[in-house]
ROTORDO-773539 format. One record per residue: residue number from 0; residue in three letters; x, y, z of N, C-alpha, C, CB in turn. Coordinates in Angstrom, 2 decimals, m for minus. Atoms other than C-alpha are relative to their C-alpha. Glycine has a CB too. Example, Ala and Ser with C-alpha at 12.3 -4.5 7.8 and 13.67 -1.06 7.14 Angstrom:
[site 0,ala,[0.89,m1.19,0.00],[12.30,m4.50,7.80],[0.90,1.20,0.00],[m0.99,0.03,1.25]]
[site 1,ser,[m0.82,m1.19,m0.06],[13.67,m1.06,7.14],[m0.77,1.09,0.73],[0.41,0.46,m1.42]]
***
This chain:
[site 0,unk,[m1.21,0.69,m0.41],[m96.59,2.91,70.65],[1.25,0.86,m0.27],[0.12,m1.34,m0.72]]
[site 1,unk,[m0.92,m0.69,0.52],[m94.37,5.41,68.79],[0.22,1.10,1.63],[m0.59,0.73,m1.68]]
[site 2,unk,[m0.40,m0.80,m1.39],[m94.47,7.96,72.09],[0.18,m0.61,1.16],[m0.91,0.90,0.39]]
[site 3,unk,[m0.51,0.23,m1.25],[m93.62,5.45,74.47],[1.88,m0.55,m0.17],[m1.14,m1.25,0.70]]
[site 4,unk,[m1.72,0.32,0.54],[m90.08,4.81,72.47],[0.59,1.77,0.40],[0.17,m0.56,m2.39]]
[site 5,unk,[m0.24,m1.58,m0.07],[m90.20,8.44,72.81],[0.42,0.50,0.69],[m0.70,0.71,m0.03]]
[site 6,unk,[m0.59,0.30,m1.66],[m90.33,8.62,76.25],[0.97,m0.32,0.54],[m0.40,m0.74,0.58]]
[site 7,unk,[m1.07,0.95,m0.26],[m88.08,6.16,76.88],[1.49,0.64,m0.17],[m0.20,m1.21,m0.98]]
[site 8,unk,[m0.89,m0.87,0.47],[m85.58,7.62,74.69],[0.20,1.76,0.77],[m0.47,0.00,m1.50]]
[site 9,unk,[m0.07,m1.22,m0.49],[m86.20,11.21,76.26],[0.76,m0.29,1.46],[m1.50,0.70,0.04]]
[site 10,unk,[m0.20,0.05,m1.74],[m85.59,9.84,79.95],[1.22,m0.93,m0.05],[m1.49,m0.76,1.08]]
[site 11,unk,[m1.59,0.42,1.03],[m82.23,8.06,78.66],[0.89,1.62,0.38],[m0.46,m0.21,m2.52]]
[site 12,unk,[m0.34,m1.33,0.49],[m81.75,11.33,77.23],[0.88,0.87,1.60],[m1.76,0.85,m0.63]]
[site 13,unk,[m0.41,m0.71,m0.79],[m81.91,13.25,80.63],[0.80,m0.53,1.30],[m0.98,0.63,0.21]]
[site 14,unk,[m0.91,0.19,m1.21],[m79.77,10.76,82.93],[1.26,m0.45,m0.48],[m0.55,m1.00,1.04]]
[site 15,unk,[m1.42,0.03,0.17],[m76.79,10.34,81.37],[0.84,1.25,m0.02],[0.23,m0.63,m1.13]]
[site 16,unk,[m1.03,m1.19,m0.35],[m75.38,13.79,81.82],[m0.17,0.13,1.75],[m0.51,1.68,m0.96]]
[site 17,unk,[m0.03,m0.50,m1.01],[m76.32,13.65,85.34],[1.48,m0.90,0.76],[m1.54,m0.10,0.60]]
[site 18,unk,[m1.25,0.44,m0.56],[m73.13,11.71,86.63],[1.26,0.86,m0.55],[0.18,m1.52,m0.33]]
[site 19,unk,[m1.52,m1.12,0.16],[m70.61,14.39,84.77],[m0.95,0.96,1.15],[0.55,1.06,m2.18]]
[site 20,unk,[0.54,m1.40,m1.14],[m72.78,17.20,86.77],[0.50,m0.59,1.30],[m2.04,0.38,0.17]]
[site 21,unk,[m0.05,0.55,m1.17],[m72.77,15.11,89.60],[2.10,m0.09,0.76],[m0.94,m1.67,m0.41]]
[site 22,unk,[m1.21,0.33,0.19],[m68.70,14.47,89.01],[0.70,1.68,0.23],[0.16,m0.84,m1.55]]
[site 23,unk,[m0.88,m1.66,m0.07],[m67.64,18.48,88.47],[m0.77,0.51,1.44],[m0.44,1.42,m1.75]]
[site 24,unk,[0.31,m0.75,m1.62],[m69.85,19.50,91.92],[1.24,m0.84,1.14],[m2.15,m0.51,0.70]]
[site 25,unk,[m0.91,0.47,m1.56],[m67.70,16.49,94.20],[1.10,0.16,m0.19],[0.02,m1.44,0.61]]
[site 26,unk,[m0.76,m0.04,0.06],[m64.74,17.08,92.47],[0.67,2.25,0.34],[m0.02,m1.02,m1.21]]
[site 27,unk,[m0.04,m1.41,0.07],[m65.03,21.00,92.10],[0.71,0.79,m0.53],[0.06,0.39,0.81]]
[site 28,unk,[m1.13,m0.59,1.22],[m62.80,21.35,89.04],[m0.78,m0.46,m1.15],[1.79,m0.73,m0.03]]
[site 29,unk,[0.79,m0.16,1.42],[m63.95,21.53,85.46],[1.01,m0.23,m1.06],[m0.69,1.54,m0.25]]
[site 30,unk,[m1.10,m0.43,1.25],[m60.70,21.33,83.67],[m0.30,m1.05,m1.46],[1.93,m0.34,0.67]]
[site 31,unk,[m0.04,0.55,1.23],[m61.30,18.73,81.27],[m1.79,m0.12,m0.75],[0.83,m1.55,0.27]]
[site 32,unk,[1.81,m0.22,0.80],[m65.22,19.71,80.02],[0.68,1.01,m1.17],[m1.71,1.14,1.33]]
[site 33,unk,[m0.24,m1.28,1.90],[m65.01,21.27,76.16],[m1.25,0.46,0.50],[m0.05,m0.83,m2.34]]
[site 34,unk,[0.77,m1.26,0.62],[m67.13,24.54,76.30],[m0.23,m0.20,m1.04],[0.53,1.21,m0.05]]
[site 35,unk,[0.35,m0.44,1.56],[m67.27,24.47,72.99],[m0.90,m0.93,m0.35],[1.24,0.00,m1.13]]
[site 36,unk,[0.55,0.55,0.22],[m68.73,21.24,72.78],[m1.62,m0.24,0.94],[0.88,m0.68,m0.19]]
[site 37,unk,[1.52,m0.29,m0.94],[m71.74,22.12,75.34],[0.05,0.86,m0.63],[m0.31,0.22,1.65]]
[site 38,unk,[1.11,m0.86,0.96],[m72.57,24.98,73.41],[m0.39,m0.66,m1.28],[0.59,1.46,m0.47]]
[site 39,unk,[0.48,0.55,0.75],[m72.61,23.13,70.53],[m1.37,m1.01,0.49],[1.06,m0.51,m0.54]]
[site 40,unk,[1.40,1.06,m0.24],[m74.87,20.13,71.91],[m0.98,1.16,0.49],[0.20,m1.48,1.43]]
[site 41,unk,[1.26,m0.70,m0.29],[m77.16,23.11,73.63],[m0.33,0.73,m1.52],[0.19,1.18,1.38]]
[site 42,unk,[0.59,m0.22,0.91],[m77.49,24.46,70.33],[m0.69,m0.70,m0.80],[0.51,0.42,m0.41]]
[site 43,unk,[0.62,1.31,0.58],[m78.52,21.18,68.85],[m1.47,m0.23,0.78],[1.12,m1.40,0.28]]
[site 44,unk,[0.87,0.18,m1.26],[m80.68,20.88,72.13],[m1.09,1.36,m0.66],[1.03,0.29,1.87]]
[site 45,unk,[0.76,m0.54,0.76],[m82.48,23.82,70.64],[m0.63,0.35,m0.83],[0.01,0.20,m0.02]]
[site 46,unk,[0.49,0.88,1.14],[m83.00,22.56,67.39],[m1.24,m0.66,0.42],[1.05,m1.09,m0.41]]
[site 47,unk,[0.95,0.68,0.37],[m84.44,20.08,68.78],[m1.64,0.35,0.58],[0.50,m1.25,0.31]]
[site 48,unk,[1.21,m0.38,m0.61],[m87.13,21.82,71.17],[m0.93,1.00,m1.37],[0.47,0.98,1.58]]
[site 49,unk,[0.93,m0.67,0.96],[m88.10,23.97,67.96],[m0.77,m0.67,m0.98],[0.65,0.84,m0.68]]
[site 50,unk,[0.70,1.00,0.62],[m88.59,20.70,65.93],[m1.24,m0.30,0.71],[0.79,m1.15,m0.13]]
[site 51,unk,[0.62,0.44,m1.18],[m90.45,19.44,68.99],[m1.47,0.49,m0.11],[0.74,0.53,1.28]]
[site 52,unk,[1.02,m0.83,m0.10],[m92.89,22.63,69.01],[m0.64,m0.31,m1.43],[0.43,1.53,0.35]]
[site 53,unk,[0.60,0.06,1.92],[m93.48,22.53,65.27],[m0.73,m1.01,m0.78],[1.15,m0.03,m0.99]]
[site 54,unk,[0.73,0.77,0.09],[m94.37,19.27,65.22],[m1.02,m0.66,0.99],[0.62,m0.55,m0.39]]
[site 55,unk,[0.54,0.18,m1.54],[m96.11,18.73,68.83],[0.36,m0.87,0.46],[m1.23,m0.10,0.32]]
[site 56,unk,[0.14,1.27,m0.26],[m94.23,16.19,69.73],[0.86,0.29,1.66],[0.73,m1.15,m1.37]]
[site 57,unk,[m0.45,0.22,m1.45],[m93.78,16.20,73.59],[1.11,m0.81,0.42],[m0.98,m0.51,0.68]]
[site 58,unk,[m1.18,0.37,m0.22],[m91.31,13.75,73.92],[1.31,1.04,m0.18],[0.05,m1.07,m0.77]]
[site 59,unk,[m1.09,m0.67,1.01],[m89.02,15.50,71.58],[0.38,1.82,1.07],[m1.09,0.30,m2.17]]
[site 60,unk,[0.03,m1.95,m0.61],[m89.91,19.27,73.70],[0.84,m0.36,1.30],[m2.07,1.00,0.59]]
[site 61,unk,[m0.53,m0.10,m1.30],[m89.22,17.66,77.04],[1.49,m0.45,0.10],[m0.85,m0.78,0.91]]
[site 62,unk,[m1.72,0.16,0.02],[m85.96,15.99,76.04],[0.75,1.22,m0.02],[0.56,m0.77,m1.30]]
[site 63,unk,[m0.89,m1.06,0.16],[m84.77,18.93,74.68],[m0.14,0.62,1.01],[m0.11,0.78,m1.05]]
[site 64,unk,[0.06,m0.86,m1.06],[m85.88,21.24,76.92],[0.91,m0.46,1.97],[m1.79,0.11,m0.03]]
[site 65,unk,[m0.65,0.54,m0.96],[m84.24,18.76,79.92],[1.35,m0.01,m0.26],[m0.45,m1.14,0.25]]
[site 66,unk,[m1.41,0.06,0.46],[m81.00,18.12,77.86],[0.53,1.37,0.08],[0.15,m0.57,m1.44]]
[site 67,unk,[m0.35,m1.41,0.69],[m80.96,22.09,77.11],[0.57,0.28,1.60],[m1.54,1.21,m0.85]]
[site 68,unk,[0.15,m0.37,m1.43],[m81.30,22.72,81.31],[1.17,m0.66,0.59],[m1.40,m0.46,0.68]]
[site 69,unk,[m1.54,1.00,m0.37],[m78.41,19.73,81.77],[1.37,0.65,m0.34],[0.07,m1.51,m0.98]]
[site 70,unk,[m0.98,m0.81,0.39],[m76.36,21.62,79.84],[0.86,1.48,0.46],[m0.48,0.13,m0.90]]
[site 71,unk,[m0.24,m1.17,m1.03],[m76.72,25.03,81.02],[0.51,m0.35,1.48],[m1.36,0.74,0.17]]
[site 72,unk,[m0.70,0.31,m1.34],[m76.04,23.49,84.48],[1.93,m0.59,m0.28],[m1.15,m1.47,0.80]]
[site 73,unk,[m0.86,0.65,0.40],[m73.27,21.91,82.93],[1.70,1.53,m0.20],[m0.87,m0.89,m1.54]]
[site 74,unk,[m1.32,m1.10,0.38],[m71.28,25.35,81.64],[m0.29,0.53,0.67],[0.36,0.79,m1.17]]
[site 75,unk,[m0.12,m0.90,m1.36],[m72.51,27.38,84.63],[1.51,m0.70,0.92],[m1.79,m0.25,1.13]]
[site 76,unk,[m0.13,0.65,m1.03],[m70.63,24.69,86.66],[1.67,0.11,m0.53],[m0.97,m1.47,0.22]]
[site 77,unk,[m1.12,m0.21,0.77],[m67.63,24.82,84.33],[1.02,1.52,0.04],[m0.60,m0.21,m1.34]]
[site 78,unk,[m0.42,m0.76,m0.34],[m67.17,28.29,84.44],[0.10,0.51,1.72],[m0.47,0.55,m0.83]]
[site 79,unk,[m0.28,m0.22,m1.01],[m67.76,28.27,88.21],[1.79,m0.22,0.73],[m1.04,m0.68,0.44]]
[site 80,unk,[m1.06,0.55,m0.51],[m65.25,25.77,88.98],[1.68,m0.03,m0.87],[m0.59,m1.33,0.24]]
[site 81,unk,[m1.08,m0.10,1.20],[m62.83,26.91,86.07],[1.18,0.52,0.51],[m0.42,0.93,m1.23]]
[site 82,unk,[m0.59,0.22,m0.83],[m60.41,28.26,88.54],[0.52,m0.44,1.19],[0.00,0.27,m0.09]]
[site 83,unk,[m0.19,0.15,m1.58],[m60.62,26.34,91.28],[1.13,m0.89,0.04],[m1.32,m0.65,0.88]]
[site 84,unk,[m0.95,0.99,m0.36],[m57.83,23.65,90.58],[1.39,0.73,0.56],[0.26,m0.93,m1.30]]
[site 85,unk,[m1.27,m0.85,m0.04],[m55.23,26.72,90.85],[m0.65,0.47,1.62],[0.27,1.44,m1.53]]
[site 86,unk,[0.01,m0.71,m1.53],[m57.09,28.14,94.41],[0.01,m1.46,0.60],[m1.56,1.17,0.53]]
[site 87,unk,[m0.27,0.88,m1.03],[m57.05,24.62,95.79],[1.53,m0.56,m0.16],[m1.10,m1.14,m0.04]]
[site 88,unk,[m1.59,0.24,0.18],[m52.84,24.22,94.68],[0.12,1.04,0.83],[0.85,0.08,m1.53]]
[site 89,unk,[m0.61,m0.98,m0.89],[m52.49,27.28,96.18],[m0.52,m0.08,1.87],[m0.49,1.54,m0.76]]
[site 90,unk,[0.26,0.70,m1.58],[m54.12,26.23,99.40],[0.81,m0.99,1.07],[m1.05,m0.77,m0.17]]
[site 91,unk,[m0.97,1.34,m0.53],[m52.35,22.90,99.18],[1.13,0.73,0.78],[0.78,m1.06,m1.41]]
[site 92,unk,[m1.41,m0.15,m0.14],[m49.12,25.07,99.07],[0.23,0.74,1.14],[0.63,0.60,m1.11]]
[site 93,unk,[0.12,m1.29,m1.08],[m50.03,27.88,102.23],[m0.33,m1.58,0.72],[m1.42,1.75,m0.14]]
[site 94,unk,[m0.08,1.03,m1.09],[m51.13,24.34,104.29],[1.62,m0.38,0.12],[m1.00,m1.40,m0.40]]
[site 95,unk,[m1.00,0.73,m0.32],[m47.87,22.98,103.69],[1.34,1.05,0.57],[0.28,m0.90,m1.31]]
[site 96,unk,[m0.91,m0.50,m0.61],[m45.75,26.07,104.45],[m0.30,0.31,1.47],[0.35,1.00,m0.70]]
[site 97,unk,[0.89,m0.36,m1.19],[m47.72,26.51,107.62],[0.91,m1.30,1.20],[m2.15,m0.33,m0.45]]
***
């Protein structure tokens, strides 16, 4: 019974970051995501996949390992879109002198 709380908890785990991901692709700005605090949680996130291994506990590997992958998508997406609020002002501003 203990690995189906596990589960549960793991798949939790991996859909609540998907609406910020989902949020920085339609918006296509990043300005208010802390870096600092996604590396931190992916470092935690790697904690926990080493706990995970050490003790075999599958839940525990695939969370992490999903949370770890959420993340990384997360600061790729951050640094993608980390200037874009300044190239779409400057767009705004060349439409409007046009």
């Amino acid at each position: 019974m203990k690995s189906v709380y596990g589960w549960i908890a793991s798949s939790i785990t991996l859909i609540y970051k998907l609406p910020q991901i989902y949020k920085i692709y339609k918006l296509k700005e990043s300005k208010n995501i802390s870096l600092n605090s996604l590396a931190i949680q992916s470092m935690g996130y790697t904690f926990y996949i080493l706990h995970g291994v050490s003790i075999n506990d599958y839940p525990i590997i695939s969370m992490g390992s999903g949370a770890l992958f959420q993340n990384i998508v997360l600061i790729l997406l951050c640094f993608y879109y980390k200037n874009n609020i300044v190239n779409v002002l400057e767009t705004s501003e060349n439409n409007n002198l046009e």
